[in-house]
Legacy VTK file of the C-alpha trace (Angstrom):
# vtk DataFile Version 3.0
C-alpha trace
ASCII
DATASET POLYDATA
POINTS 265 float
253.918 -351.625 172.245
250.351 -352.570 173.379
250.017 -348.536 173.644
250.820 -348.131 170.135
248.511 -350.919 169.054
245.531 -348.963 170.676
246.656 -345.698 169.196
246.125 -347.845 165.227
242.996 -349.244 166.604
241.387 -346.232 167.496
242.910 -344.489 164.267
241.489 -347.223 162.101
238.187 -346.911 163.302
237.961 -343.304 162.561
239.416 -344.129 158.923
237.005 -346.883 158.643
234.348 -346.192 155.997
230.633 -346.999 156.857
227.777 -346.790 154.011
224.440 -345.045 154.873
221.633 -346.539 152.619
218.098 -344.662 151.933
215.350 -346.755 151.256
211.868 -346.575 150.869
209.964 -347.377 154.541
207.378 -349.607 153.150
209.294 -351.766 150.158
212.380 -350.822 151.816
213.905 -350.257 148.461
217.578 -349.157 148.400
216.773 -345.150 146.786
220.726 -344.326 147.751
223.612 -344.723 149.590
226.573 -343.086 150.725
229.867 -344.038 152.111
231.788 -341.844 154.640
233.729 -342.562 157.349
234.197 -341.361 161.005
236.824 -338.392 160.258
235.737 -337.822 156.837
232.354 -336.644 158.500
234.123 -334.685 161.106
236.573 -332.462 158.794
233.616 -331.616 157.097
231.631 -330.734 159.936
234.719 -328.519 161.259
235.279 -326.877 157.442
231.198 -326.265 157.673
231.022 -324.338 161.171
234.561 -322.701 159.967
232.876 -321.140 156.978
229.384 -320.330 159.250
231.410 -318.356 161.978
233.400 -316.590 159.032
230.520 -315.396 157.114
228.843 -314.340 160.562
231.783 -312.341 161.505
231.781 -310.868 157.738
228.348 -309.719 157.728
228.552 -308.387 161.640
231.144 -306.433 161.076
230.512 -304.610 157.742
226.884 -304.592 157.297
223.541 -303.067 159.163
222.945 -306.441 160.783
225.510 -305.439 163.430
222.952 -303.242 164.997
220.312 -306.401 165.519
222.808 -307.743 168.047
221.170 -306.802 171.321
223.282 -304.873 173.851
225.670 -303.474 170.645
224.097 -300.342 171.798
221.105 -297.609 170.586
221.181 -296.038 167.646
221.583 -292.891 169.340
224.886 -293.277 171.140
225.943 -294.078 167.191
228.877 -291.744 166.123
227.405 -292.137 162.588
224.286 -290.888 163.964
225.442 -288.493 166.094
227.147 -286.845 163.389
224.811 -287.125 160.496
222.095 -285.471 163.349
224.559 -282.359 163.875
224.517 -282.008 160.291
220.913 -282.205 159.644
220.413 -279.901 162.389
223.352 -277.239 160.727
221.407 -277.542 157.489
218.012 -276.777 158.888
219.563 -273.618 160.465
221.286 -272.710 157.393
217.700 -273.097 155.804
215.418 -270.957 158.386
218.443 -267.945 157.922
218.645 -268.396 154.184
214.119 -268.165 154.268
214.067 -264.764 156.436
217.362 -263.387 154.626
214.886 -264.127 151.658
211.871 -263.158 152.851
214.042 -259.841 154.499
214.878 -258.798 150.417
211.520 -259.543 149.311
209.805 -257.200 151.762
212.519 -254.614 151.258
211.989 -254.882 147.437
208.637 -254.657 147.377
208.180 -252.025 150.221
206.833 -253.701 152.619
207.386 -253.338 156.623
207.913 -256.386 158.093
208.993 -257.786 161.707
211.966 -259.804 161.589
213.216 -261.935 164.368
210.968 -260.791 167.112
211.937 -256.902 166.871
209.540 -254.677 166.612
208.552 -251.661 164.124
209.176 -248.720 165.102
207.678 -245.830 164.089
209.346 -243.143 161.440
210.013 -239.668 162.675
211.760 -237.111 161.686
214.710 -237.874 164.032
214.677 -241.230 162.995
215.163 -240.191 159.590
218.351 -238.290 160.349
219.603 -241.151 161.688
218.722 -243.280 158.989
220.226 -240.779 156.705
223.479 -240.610 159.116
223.807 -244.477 158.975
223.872 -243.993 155.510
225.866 -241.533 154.719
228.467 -243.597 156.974
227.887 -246.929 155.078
228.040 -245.202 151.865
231.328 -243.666 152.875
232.696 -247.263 153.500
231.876 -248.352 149.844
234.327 -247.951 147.158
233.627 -249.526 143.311
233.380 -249.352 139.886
229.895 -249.017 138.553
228.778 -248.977 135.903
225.573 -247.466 134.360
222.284 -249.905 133.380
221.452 -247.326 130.825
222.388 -244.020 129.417
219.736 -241.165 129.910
218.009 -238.529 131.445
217.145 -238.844 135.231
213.206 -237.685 135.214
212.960 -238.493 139.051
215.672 -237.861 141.357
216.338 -240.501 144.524
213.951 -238.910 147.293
214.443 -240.465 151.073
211.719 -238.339 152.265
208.766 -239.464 149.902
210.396 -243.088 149.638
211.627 -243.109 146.071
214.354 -245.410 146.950
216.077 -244.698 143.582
216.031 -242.519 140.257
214.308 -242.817 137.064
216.017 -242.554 133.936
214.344 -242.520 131.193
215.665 -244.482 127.542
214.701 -245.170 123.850
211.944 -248.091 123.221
213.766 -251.627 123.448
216.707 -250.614 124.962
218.598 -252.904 126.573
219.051 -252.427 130.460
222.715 -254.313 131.518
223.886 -255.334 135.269
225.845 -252.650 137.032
228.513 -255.359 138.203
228.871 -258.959 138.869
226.929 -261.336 140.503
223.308 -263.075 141.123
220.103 -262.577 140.187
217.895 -263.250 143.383
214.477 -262.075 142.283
213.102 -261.965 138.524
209.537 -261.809 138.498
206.368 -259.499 137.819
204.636 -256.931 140.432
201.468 -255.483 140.127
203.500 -252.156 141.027
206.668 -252.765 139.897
205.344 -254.288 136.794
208.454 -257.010 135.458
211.512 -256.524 138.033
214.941 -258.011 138.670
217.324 -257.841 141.371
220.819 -258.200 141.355
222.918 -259.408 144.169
226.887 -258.524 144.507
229.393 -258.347 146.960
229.818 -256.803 149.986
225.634 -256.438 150.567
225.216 -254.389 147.519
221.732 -255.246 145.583
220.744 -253.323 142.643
217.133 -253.556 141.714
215.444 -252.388 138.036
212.118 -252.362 137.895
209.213 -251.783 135.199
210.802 -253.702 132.324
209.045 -254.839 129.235
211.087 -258.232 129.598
213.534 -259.834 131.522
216.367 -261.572 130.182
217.584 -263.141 132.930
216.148 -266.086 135.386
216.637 -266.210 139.338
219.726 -267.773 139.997
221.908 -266.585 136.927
225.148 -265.702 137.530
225.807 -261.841 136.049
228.468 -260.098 134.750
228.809 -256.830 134.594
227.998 -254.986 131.678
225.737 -257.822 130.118
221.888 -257.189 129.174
219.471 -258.937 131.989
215.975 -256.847 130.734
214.179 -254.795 128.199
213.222 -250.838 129.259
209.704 -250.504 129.375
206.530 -249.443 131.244
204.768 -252.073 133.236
203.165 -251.961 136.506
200.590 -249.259 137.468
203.588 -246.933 139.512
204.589 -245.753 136.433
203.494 -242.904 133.405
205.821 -243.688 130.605
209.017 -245.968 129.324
211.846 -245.544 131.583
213.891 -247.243 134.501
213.982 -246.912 137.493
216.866 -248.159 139.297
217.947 -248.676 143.185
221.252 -249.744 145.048
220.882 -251.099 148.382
223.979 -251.361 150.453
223.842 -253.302 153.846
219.916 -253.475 153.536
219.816 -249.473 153.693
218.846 -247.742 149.839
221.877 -245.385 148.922
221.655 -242.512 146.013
222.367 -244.193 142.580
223.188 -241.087 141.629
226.865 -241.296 143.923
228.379 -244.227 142.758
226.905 -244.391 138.937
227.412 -242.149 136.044
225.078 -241.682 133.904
LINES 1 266
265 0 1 2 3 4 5 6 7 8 9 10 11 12 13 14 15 16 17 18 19 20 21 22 23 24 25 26 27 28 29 30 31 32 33 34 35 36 37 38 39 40 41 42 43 44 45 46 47 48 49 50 51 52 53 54 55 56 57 58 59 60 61 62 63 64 65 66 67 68 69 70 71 72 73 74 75 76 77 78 79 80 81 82 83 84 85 86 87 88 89 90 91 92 93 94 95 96 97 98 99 100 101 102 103 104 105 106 107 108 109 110 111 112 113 114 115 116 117 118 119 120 121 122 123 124 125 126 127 128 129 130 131 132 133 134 135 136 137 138 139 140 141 142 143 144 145 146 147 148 149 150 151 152 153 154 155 156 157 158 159 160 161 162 163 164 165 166 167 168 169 170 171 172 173 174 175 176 177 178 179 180 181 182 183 184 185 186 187 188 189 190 191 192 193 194 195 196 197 198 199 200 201 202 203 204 205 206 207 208 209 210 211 212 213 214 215 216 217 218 219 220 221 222 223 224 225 226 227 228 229 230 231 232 233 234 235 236 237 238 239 240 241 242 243 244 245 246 247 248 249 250 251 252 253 254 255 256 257 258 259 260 261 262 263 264
């Protein structure tokens, strides 16, 4: 019985209320006052650490600030990072083969010899030449398509590996339009001193077509083509040429290839 008596007594005391007065410290003048008492104060302590350790465990675990908790680990041993770094790393490779495949058709368009990749030029002979030819005959043999013809004409210059002509003229009426030979991209549409206004054509299977010495092109780098449709204007710009006409090359696996055997004109 005494037992249970203590047990009130303490109980009481916690549910006893107690006021807290403010005052002023030098009129002591009663500003406010509050009553509270013993377990009211501690339930809301306890509900006010309950809602700090929630919040904390909220903001640890889905937000940035995870990473200022020392020993959670470098930033490098991150599988976020780790992965975002092998794909930042596949890009820039993607990028550097993307430049010198780039840089490989812009040289090759323009006729310039260029060292790609740390090989060397080698010098043209007369047996390289036959093996050029050989290569191409073989590639040539493995393509199989429907072109057809950027203009209808007369061929005033016939495709010529020996002297480098890596195509055929043909020559056309003033303002004729000149259309794509098949689908696909336009990679280069721009103006040469030699070429005068060109545009090159990218398809499948590594088969470019290039047309060179228009009046105007109709069509802007990265246009998609299809076949048939108009991309320039026949004309005679640039300083390689002596009158209106086309002149038109297919490249097939980087190697030029006779017009001439796959289009009729």
């Amino acid at each position: 019985m005494a037992e249970k008596k203590q047990q009130n007594s303490r109980l009481q005391r916690w549910q006893k209320d107690y006021r807290i007065v403010v005052m002023e410290p030098d009129t002591l003048k009663k500003i406010r006052s509050f009553e509270a008492s013993k377990l009211m104060v501690a339930i809301a302590v306890f509900v006010l650490a309950t809602l700090v350790v929630i919040a904390t465990i909220v903001l640890l675990s889905f937000t940035p600030l995870r990473t200022w908790i020392p020993g959670y680990g470098k930033i490098e041993a991150n599988p976020e990072f780790l992965q975002m770094t092998d794909k930042i790393s596949e890009l820039e490779s993607l990028v550097k083969q993307q430049n010198t495949y780039i840089d490989g058709l812009k040289n090759m368009l323009n006729g310039v010899e260029a060292e790609v990749d740390g090989l060397e030029k080698v010098e043209t002979s007369s047996a390289t030449n036959n093996d050029e030819r050989d290569i191409q005959e073989e590639n040539a043999s493995m393509f199989d398509r429907i072109l057809i013809a950027p203009i209808k004409g007369e061929v005033s210059a016939p495709f010529d590996y020996e002297t480098e002509h890596y195509g055929i003229d043909i020559l056309g009426a003033a303002d004729m339009p000149i259309k794509s030979v098949d689908a696909g991209v336009v990679i280069t549409a721009n103006y040469t001193m030699k070429h005068g206004y060109v545009i090159s054509i990218q398809h499948d299977h590594d088969l470019i077509s290039v047309y060179k010495h228009n009046s105007k092109l109709l069509k802007k780098k990265g246009d998609r083509i299809a076949q048939g449709e108009a991309i320039a204007i026949i004309g005679n710009t640039g300083i390689l040429t002596d009158g209106p006409h086309l002149h038109f090359e297919l490249w097939y696996q980087q190697n030029p290839i006779n017009p001439i055997t796959f289009v009729s004109l």
